[in-house]
N, C-alpha and C positions, 0 to 999 in steps of 0.2 A: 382386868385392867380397863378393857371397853365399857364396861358397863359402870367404872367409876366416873372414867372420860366426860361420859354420857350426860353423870347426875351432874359432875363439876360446871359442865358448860349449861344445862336446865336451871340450874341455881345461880349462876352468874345473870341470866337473863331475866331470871325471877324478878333478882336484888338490884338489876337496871334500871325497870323505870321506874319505882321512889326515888332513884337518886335521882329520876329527869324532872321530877318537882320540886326537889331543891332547889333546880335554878330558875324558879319560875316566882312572880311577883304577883301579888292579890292588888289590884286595883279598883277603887269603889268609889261612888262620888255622887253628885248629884248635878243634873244638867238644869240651869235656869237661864230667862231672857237678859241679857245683860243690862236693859234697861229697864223692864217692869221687874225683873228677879223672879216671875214666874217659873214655875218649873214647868220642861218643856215634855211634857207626855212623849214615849217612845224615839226619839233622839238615835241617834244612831255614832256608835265610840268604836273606832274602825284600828288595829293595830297598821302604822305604815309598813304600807311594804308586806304584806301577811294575806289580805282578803279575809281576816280574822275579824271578828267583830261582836257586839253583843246590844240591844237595844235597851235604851233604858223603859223602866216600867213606866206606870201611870200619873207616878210622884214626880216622874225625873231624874229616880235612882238606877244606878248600875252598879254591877260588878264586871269583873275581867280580870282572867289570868294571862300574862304575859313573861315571855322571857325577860330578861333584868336586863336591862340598856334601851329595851324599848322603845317606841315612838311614839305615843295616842294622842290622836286627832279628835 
């Protein structure tokens, strides 16, 4: 009976965190100057409130995953 106990709760933990990227949101974009429309090389796209963050590349792109309700700056 311990030894089922055991696997139940292993397997429960397993199967926790995929569920924890279901609620999470793929956000992608491209950072530019708002007046020349240049793209702004390495940029910086900060989740509020998190100290999450991810820079964009040399084009001005990013990605970022974030929980759904979000805030990016």
């Amino acid at each position: 009976m311990q030894v089922r106990l055991c696997w139940f709760f292993a397997l429960c933990l397993a199967l926790s965190g995929p569920l924890g990227l279901l609620s999470q949101e793929l956000v992608s974009g491209k950072i530019v100057d708002e007046r020349s429309a240049a793209a702004l090389p390495f940029a910086s796209v900060v989740i509020k409130g998190s100290g999450k963050g991810v820079a964009a590349d040399i084009d001005g792109r990013f990605q970022i995953s974030l929980p759904k309700g979000s805030d990016v700056s």
